[in-house]
C-alpha positions in Angstrom: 107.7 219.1 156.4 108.4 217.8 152.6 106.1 216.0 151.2 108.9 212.7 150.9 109.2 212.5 154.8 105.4 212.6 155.5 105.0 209.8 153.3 108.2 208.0 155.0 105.8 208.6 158.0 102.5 207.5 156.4 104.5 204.3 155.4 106.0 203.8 159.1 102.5 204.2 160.5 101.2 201.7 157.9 103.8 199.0 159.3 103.2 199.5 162.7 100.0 199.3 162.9 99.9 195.6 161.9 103.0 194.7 163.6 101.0 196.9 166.5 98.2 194.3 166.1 100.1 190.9 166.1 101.9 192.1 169.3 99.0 192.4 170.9 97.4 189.5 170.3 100.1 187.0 170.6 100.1 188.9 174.2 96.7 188.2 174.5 97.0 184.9 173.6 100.6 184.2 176.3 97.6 185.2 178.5 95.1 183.3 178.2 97.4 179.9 178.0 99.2 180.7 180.7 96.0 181.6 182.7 94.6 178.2 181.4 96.9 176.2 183.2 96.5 177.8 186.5 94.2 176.6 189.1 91.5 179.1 190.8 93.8 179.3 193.8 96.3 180.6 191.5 94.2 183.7 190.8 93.2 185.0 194.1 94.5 187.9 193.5 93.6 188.6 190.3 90.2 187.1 190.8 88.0 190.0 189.8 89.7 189.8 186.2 89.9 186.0 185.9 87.2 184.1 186.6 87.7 180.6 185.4 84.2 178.3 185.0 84.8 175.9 187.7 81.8 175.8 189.6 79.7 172.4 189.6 76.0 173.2 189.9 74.3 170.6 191.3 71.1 169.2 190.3 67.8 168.7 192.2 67.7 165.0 191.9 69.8 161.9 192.0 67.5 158.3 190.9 69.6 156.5 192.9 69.3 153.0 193.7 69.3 151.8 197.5 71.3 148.2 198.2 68.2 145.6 197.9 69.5 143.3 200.7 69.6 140.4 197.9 70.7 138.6 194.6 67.8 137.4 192.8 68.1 133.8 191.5 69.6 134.8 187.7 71.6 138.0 189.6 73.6 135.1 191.9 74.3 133.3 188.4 75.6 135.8 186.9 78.2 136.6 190.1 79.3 132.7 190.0 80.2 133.4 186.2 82.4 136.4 187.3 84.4 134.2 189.7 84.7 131.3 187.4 87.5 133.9 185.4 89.1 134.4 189.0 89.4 130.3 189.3 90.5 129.8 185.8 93.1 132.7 185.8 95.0 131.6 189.0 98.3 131.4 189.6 98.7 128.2 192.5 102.5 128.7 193.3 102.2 132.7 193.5 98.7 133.2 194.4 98.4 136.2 191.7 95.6 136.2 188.7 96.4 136.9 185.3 95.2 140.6 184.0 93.2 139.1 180.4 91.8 135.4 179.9 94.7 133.3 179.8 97.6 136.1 179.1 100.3 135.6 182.1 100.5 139.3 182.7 99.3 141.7 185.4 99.4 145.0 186.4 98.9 146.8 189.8 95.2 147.5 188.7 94.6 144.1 187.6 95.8 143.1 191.2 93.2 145.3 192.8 90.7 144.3 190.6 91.2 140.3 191.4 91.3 141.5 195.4 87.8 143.5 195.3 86.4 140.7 193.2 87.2 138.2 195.7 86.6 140.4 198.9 82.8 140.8 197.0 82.5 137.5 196.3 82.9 136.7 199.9 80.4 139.1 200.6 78.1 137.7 198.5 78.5 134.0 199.6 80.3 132.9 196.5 83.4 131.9 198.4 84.3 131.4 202.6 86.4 132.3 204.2 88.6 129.3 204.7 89.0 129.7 200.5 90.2 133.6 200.6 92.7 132.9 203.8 94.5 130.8 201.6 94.6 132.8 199.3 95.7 136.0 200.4 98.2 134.1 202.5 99.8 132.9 199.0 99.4 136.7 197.7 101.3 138.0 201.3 104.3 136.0 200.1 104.8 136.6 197.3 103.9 140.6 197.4 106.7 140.6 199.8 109.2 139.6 197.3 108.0 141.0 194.1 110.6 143.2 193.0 110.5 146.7 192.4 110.9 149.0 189.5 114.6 151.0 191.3 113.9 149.3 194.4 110.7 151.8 195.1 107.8 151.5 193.8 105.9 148.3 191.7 106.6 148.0 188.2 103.9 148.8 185.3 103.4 145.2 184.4 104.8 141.4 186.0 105.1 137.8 185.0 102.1 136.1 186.8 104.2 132.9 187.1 107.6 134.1 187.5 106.5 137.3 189.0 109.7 139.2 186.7 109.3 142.7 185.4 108.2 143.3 182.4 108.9 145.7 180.1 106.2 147.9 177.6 105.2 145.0 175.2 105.5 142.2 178.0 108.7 141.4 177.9 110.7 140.2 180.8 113.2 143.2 182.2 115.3 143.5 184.7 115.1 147.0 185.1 111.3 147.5 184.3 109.4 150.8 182.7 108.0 152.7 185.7 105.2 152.8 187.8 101.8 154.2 187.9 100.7 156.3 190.6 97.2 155.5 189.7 97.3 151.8 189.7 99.0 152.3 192.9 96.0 154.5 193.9 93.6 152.6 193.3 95.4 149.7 195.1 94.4 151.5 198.4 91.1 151.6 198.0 91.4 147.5 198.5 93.8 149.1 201.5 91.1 151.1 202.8 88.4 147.8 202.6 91.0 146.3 205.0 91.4 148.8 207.0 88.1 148.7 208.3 86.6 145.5 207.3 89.1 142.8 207.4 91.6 144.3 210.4 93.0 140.4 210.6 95.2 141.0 207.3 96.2 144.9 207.9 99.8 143.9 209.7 101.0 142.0 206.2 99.6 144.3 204.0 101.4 147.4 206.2 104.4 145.3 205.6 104.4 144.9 202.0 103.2 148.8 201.8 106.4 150.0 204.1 108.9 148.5 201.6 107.0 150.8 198.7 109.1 154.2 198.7 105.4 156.1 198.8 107.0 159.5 198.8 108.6 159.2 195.0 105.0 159.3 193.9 104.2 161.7 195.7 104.8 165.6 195.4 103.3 168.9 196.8 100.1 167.3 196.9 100.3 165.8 193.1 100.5 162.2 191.7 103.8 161.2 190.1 103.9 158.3 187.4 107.2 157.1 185.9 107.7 157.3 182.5 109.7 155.9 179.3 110.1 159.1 176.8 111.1 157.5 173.7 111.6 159.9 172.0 114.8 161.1 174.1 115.0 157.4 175.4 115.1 158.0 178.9 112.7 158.3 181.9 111.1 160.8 183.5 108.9 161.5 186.4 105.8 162.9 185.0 102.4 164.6 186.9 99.7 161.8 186.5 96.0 161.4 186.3 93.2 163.6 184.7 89.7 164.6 185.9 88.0 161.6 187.3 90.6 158.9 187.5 93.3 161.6 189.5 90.6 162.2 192.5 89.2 159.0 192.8 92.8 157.6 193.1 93.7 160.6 195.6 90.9 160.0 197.6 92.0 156.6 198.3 95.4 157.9 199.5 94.1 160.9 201.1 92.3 158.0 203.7 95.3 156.3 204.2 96.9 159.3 205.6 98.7 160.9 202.2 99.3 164.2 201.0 97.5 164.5 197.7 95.8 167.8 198.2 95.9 168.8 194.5 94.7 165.8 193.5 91.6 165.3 195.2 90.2 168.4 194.0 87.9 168.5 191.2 87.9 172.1 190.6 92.0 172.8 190.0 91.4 172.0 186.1 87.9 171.5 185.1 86.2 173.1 181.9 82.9 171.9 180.7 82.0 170.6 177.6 78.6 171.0 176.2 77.1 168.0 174.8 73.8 167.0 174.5 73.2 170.1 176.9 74.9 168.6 179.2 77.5 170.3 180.8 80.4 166.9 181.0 83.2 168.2 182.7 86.9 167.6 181.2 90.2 167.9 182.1 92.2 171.4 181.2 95.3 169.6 180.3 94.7 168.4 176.9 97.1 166.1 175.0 98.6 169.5 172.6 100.1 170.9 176.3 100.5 167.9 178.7 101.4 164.3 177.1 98.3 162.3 178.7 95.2 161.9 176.9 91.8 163.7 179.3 89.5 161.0 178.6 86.7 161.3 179.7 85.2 157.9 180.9 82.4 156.2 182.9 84.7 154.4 185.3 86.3 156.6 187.2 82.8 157.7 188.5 81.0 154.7 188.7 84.3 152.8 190.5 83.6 155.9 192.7 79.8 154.8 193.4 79.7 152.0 194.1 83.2 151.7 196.0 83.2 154.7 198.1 79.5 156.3 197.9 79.8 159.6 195.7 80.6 162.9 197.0 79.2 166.1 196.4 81.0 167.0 193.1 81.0 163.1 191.8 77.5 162.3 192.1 76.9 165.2 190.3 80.0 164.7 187.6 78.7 160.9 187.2 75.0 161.6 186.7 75.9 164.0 184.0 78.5 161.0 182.3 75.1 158.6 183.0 72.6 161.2 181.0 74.9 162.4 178.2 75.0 158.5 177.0 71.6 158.1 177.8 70.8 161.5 175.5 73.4 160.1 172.8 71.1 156.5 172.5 67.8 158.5 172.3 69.5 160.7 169.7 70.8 158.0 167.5 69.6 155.0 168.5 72.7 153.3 169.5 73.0 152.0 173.2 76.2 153.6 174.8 77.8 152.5 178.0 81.2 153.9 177.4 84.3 152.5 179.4 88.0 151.4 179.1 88.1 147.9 178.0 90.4 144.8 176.4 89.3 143.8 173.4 90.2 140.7 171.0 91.2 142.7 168.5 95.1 143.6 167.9 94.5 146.9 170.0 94.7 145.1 172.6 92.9 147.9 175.0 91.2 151.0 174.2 89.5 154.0 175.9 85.9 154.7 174.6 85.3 158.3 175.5 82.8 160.9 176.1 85.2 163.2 175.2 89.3 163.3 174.4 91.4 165.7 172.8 88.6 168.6 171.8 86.5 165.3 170.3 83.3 164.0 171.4 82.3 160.0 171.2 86.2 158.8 170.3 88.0 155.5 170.7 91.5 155.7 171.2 93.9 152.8 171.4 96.8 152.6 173.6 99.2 154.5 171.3 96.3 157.3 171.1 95.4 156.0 167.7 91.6 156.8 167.1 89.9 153.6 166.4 86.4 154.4 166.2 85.7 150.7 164.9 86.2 149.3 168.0 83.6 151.5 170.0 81.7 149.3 172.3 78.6 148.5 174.8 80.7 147.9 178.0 79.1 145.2 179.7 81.0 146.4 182.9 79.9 150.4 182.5 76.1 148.7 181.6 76.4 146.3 185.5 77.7 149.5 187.1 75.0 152.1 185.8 72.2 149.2 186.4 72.9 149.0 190.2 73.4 152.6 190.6 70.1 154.5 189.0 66.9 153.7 189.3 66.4 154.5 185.8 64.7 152.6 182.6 68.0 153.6 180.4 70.0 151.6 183.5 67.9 148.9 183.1 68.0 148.6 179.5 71.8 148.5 179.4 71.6 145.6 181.7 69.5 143.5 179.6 71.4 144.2 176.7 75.2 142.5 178.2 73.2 140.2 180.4 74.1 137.1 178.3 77.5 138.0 177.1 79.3 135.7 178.8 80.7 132.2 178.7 79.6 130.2 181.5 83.1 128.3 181.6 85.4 131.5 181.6 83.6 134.5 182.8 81.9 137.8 181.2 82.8 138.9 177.7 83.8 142.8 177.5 80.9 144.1 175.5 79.4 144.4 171.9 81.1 146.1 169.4 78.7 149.1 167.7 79.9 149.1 164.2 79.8 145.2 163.4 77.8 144.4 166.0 79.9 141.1 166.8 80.6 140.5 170.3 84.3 142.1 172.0 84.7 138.3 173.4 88.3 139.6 175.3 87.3 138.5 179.2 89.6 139.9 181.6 90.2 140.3 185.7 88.6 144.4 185.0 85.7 143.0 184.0 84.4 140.7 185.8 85.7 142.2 188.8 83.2 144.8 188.3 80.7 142.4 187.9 81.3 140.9 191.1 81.4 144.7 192.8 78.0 145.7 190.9 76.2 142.9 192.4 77.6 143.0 196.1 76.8 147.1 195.4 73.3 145.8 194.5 73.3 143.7 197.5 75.3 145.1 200.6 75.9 148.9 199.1 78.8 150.9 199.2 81.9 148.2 199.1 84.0 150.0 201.1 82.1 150.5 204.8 82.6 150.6 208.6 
């Protein structure tokens, strides 16, 4: 062999060795993606070579608190400031309640939140029933006639007066901007509390339900929320719901009879994030793969709690959520009771996370704009978490948001961190939650035979 060919050779070796190497790992890396967004079922076969870290180890205690039996004095004060927001923020000729102090908007959510406010306030002997009969006979007619976003399914947002559609930035549409299959979700927990506590009004609500075309959010056991793209300015139907919010909203479907297999499990897309040594879990679909944000949040779990009673995996996922904040104030001194909240700032609404996004202790607006200045004490996350642990940290939160309220118009959001200054925004979430804490702390579990 001349010398000129074994150095062509030397020289081929020398480029493939590299190309060689890049081969292989973009191969690598196809793998490991694609193995990412699989669930564990997914792998059965392949189980001895991919074993994804899904398994929730469960700790050896839970503080938590029993249901007293009782309000004290201050605690029955502080539920008669809650309802004053649901007196205030009526609607008298359509018997709906307006989403944020004063704003004529509402969302499915907000709905639900007004319903298990006033269903806890009955509980606790805030209202009679004489009071929430008229009402919900108001709500029966007009639900019946609300219209729909295609004729299936409840818009994203509605006129409280006029009950009109409304589009993205509230204004009125004929057509509306889609629907949310968790809003919708969450709507049947309120279902569910019929369903076995207040059978009197289950034939009107079945009504309204059996005009809503369930099965278009529905598919192959997944949520399905419809979406504007604007970027190609049209809609799409869209996989909705992330760790936390996705199986407490299945859950409440899955009692009313609906297939939502996938979404009630916690283990189809759940990593773990270490943070204060605690192992928080998160959502495998970050925002780079799947356009949805994987919050991670305090109310999803504590909604779970004190509605429901935890399950296995949730009382477990929530304590974790509970400890890391409580790990994060004895680290630095700031009291954290994270939470999605209104605000009276021009963001409008934000989601104060645990985690988001491959970042730890974010605020994100709406548009997924960080906005770390508006990172708050929730005074609804600090009610839930008092009524739910017996624990000095629980305790602690509660006297901290005890007084942020305005007698006259309900309970203020929280306290912002930065500044200090009070978020003042008072809203149907809320002091919904208030009213659910204390009927927790009172009655337990809000949804019961």
């Amino acid at each position: 062999m001349s010398g000129e060919s074994q150095e062509k050779q030397n020289q081929m070796k020398f480029l493939f060795k590299p190309l060689f190497f890049i081969f292989a790992l973009l191969t690598v890396t196809y793998i490991v993606l694609y193995v990412e967004k699989l669930k564990p079922s997914d792998l059965k076969p392949f189980g001895d070579l991919f074993v994804k870290d899904d398994v929730i180890l469960k700790s050896q205690r839970y503080p938590i608190k029993s249901a007293s039996g009782y309000l004290t004095r201050e605690e029955f004060i502080y539920a008669n400031i809650a309802w004053k927001y649901f007196e205030n923020n009526y609607d008298q000729k359509t018997g709906f309640v307006n989403g944020k102090d004063t704003s004529s908007i509402f969302t499915i959510k907000d709905l639900t939140s007004y319903l298990m406010g006033m269903f806890c306030a009955l509980e606790i002997g805030i209202v009679d029933s004489t009071e929430v009969d008229s009402r919900m006979n108001k709500l029966f007619i007009s639900l019946d006639k609300i219209p729909l976003y295609e004729n299936k399914l409840p818009n994203k947002k509605y006129n409280t007066g006029s009950l009109k559609m409304l589009d993205e930035n509230g204004n009125t549409s004929e057509n509306g901007f889609g629907w949310s299959a968790l809003d919708i979700g969450r709507f049947f927990n309120f279902v569910n509390k019929v369903n076995l506590q207040y059978p009197q009004y289950q034939p009107k609500i079945r009504k309204i339900i059996k005009r809503w075309k369930m099965h278009e959010m529905i598919e192959n056991g997944n949520l399905k929320g419809m979406v504007f793209q604007s970027n190609k300015r049209k809609y799409k139907l869209i996989q909705e719901g992330r760790l936390g919010y996705e199986e407490y909203c299945g859950k409440a479907l899955y009692k009313s009879g609906f297939d939502v297999t996938e979404a009630i499990s916690y283990r189809d897309f759940i990593k773990f994030i270490d943070i204060y040594g605690y192992r928080i879990a998160a959502d495998t679909r970050e925002v780079r793969k799947k356009n949805s944000h994987n919050y991670v949040l305090s109310d999803p779990y504590y909604l779970d709690g004190l509605e429901n009673g935890w399950d296995i995996n949730s009382r477990e996922l929530a304590f974790r959520v509970f400890m890391v904040q409580k790990a994060r104030y004895i680290d630095t001194g700031i009291l954290t009771a994270t939470g999605e909240d209104y605000t009276d700032n021009t963001a409008n609404y934000v989601y104060n996370s645990i985690y988001a996004d491959f970042r730890t202790w974010t605020c994100y607006d709406e548009m997924g704009k960080k906005r770390n200045d508006l990172k708050m004490l929730s005074t609804k996350t600090s009610f839930a978490w008092y009524v739910l642990y017996e624990d000095e940290y629980a305790n602690l939160l509660f006297n901290n948001v005890k007084d942020l309220y305005d007698p006259q118009r309900g309970w203020y959001s929280g306290r912002y961190e930065v500044s200090g200054k009070i978020n003042k925004s008072i809203s149907a979430s809320t002091n919904a939650i208030v009213l659910e804490a204390l009927n927790y702390k009172m009655n337990g579990t809000i949804i019961q035979f």
